[in-house]
Structures are given as C-alpha cells and as structure tokens.
C-alpha positions as CSV (number, residue, x, y, z in Angstrom):
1,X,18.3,196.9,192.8
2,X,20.1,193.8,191.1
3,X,19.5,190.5,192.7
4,X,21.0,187.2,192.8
5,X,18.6,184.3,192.3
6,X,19.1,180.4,190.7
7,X,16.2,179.0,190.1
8,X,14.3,175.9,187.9
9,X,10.6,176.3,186.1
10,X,8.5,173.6,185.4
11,X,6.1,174.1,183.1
12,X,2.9,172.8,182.2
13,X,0.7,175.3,181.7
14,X,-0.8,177.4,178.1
15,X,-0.4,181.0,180.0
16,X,2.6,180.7,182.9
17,X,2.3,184.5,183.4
18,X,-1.4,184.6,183.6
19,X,-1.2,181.9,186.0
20,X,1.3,183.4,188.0
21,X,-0.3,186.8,188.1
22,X,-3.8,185.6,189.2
23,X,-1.7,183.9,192.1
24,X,-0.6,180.3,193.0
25,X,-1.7,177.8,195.4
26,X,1.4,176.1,196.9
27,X,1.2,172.1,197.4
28,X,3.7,172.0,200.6
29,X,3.2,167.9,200.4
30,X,4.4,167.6,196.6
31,X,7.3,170.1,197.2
32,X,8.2,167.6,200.1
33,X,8.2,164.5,197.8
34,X,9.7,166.3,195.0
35,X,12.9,167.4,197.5
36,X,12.8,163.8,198.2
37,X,13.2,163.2,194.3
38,X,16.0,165.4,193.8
39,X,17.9,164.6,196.5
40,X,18.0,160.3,196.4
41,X,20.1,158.5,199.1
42,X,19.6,162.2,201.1
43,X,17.6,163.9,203.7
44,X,15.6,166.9,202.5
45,X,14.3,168.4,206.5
46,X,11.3,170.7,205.9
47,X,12.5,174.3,207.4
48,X,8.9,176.4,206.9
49,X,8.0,178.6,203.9
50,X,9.6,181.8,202.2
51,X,8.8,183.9,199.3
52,X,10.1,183.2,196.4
53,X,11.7,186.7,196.1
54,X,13.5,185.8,199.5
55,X,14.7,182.2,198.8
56,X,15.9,182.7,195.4
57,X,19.4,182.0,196.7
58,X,19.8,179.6,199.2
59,X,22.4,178.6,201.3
60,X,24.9,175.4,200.3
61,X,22.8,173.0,202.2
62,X,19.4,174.0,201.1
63,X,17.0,174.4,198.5
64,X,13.3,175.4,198.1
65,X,10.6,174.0,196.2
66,X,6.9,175.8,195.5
67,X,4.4,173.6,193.6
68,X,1.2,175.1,192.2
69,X,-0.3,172.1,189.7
70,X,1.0,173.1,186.7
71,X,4.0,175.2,187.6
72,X,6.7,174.2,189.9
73,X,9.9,176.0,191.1
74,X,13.0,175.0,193.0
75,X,15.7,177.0,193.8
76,X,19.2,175.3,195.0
77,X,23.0,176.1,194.6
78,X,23.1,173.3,192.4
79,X,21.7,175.7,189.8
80,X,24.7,178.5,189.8
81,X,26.2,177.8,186.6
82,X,27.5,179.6,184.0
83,X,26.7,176.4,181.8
84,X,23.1,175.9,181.9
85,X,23.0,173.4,179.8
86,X,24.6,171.5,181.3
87,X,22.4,170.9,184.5
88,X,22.1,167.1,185.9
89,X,19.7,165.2,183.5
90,X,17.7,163.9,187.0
91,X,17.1,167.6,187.5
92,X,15.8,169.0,184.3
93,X,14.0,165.8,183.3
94,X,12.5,165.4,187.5
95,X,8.9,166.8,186.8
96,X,7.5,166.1,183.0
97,X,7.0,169.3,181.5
98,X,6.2,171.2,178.6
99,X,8.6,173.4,179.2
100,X,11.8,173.7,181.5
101,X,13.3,177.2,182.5
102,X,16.6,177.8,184.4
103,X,17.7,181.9,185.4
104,X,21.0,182.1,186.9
105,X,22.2,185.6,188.1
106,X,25.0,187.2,189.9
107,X,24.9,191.1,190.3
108,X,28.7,191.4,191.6
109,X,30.2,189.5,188.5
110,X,27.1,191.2,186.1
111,X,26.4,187.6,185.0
112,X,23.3,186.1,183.7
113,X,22.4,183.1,182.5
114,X,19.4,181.7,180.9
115,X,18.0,178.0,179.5
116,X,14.3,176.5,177.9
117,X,14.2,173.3,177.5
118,X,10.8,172.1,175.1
119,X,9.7,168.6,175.6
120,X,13.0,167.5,176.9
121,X,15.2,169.2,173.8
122,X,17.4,172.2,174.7
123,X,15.9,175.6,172.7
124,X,18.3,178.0,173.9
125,X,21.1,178.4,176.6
126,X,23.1,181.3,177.5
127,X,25.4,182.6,180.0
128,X,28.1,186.1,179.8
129,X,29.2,188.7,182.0
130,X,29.8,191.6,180.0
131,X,32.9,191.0,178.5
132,X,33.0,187.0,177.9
133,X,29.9,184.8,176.6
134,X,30.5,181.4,178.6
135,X,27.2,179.9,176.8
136,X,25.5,180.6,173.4
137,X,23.1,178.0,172.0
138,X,20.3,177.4,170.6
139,X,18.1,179.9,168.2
140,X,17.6,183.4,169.7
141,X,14.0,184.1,170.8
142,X,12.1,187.5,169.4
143,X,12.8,188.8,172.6
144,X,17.2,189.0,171.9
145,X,16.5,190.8,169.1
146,X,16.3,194.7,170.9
147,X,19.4,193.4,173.3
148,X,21.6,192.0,170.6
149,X,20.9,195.2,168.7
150,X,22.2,197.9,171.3
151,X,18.6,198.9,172.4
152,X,19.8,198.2,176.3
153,X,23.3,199.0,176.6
154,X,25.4,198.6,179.1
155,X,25.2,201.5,181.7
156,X,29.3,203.0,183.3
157,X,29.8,204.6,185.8
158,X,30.8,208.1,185.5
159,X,34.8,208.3,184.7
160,X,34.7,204.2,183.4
161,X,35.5,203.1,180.1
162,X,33.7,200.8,178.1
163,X,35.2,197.6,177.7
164,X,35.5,197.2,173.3
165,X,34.8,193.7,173.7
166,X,32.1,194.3,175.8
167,X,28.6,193.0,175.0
168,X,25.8,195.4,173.4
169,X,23.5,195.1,176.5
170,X,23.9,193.9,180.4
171,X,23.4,190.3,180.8
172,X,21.6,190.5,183.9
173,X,19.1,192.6,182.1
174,X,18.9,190.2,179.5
175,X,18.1,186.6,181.7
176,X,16.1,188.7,183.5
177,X,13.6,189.3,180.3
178,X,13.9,185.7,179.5
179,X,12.0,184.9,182.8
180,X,9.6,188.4,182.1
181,X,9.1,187.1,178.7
182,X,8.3,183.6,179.9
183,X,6.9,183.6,183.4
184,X,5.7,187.7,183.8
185,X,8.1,188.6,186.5
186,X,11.6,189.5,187.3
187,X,13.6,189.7,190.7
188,X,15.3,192.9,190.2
189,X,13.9,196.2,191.6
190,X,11.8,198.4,190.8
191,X,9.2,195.8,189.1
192,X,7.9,196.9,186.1
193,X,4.0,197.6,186.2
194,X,3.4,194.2,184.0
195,X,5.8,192.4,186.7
196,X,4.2,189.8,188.9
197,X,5.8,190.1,192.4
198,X,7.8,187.1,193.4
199,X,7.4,188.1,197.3
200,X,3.9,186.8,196.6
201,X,5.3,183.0,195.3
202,X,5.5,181.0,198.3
203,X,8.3,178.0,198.5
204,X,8.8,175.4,200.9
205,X,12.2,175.2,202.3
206,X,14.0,172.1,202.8
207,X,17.8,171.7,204.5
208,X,20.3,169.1,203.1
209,X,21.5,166.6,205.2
210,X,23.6,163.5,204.5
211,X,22.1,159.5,204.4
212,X,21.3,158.4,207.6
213,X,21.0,161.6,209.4
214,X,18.0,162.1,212.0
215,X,16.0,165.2,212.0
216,X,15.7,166.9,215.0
217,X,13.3,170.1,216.3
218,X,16.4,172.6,216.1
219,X,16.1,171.8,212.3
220,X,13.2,173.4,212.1
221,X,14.2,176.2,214.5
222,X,17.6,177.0,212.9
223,X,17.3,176.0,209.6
224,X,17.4,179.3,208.0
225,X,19.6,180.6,210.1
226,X,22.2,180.9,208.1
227,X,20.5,182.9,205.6
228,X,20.9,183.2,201.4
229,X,24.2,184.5,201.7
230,X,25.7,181.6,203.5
231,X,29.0,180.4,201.9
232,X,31.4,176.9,201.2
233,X,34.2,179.0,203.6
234,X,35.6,180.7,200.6
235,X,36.5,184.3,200.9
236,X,36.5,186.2,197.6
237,X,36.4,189.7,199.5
238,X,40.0,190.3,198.8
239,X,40.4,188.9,195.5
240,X,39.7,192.3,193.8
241,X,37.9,190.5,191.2
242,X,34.5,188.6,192.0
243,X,34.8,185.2,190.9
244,X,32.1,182.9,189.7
245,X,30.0,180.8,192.3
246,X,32.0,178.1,193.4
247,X,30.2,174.8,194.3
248,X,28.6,174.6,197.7
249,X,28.0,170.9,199.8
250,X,24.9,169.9,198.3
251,X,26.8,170.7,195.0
252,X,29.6,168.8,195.6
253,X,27.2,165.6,196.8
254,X,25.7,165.4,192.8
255,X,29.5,165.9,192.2
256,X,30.3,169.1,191.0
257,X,33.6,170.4,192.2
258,X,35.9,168.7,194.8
259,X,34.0,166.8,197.9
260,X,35.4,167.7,201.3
C-alpha cells in the first residue's frame, strides 16, 4: 500500500543502511533539544514515542524527532513540498551533516519528491506527479537511470488511458528508491526483503504550541489525539481533483502560506 510520509535525514554515518538495519538507539533528550532548535521563540511539548512508520505524517501542530548518534530524523508538515529545495536554511543546515535527505510523498496526488544535500551543497532535488515535474535539479544518481528509462512504468487501471505527457515511471516509486538507495528502507507496503522496517525506528513526538504557552498534563494525554491525518480545516473531498498539501499552523509560523 502507498503511504504518505515527509520526513528529514541527517546524516553522519559511512553505512546509513547498515546502521539502520542492525537497529538504532533513540536519544529522547537530543530529539527534545533539537525540537527546541527548530522551533525558536516556540514550545515543542513532548507527547511520547511512535514508530517512525506511524509518525511519518504528522498533524499541523506537530512533528517528530528520532536521534540515534550519527543519524537523525524529523518528520513535520513543514516538509510537504513539492520544492525541496527550497526547505528553510535553519532546517537543512540544523544538525552538521555529511549528508541531508528530504522524501516527500503523497499517494492521492501520486506525488514524490526527493533532495541530498552533501556538505551543505544541493546534489539533486526533484518533485512530479505523473504528468508535471515541479522540481528537477541537480545530476541524476545511478539509481534514475532504470526509472528514467521505462524500466517501472506507470501502472492504469483497467479501462484508463495513459496520459502522453506522462512520466516513464511513478514518482512515488521513484522518491521511494531514493530513500532505499540511501537509508535501506521504504514506507510503502509490502517491504522488499532488503527493506529495513521503519515500525522499528522509534521518534519522539513533540506538539507545537505558540511563545509563552504553558504545558499542561492533558498535553501529554491528548496530544496525538488528533492523529496523522489531522488537517488546516480545508476540505479537498469535493474538489474532484486532489490538490497539493497546503500549509498547516506550524507551517504558516516559519511563514509559508497565509497566517491565520
């Protein structure tokens, strides 16, 4: 099954996906000071631990952090973009790092989007549903080459007819081997037999609160209450067209889209 995830790599280690295969030790302590990082001038209220598999889309007033040493993940609404590259600096640049990865997917619009930063210089960025290419920089890796040359196509359904414009493989598919290629796993179902499982990644969850306010015990007991699929108040059901994500509160406080 397709899955929806947004999600940030730091890395800083020689073998990610030997790392994460042999299993990570999660640091709840750093990924509380590195909330605190990424949110100045905000208050990031600890709300227990997920998998990674189950936070990989939080709700607009949340995000989730796992740190394991070398490798560090957050998840967060600010990373729904169909522009990877350009991500706030304060993010990409918030842990030093060999290496930065961003995957950004959305199974009802068949979007994916992909980054890897190297030292702090953009390698490659980009981002298409399967008829438009939002994104395209950067040198392709090896990996692009099977996609880009028809070797996953895009699958119809019985009756539809390919679009001509169309890209030569799904983009899902595509971010997705980005992350296999880079990190050995993928969020999609069935998992491949290579594929670490990401219900195995533990994050710390932290809620989003404005300056000033006070935390209080139904924090903790509520706070993912309002589950992954929690919305900004838009309703797209009826729109007979899914659009992209549209920027939720903690979005809109680093100033994407309009502040309510």
């Amino acid at each position: 099954m397709a899955a929806k995830a947004s999600m940030l790599w730091f890395v800083n280690s020689n073998d990610p996906v030997a790392a994460i295969r042999q299993g990570l030790q999660h640091d709840p302590a750093a990924a509380a000071s590195l909330a605190g990082a990424l949110c100045p001038g905000l208050v990031a209220v600890p709300i227990g631990e997920r998998s990674l598999a189950a936070a990989a889309t939080p709700a607009d007033d949340q995000l989730f952090i796992g740190v394991y040493g070398s490798l560090v993940v957050v998840t967060s609404p600010v990373l729904s973009t169909t522009t990877p590259s350009a991500l706030p600096e304060s993010w990409i640049s918030a842990v030093p790092s060999d290496a930065v990865v961003v995957l950004h997917t959305e199974p009802e619009s068949s979007l994916g989007a992909f980054a890897r930063w190297e030292n702090g210089t953009l390698r490659r960025s980009f981002s298409a549903d399967p008829v438009t290419i939002h994104e395209n920089t950067g040198l392709p890796f090896i990996f692009e080459g099977p996609f880009w040359a028809g070797e996953h196509p895009l699958v119809y359904a019985d009756g539809a007819k390919p679009d001509p414009q169309a890209l030569p493989f799904h983009p899902q598919e595509f971010a997705e081997q980005a992350i296999r290629e880079w990190l050995g796993f993928r969020f999609t179902t069935p998992l491949g037999p290579e594929d670490s499982d990401p219900e195995h990644i533990v994050v710390t969850g932290f809620a989003i609160r404005p300056a000033g306010y006070q935390p209080t015990e139904a924090d903790v007991e509520l706070g993912l209450s309002t589950g992954p699929d929690a919305s900004d108040g838009d309703d797209h059901s009826d729109s007979g067209e899914h659009q992209p994500h549209s920027p939720g509160r903690v979005a809109r406080w680093f100033g994407f889209g309009p502040k309510s």
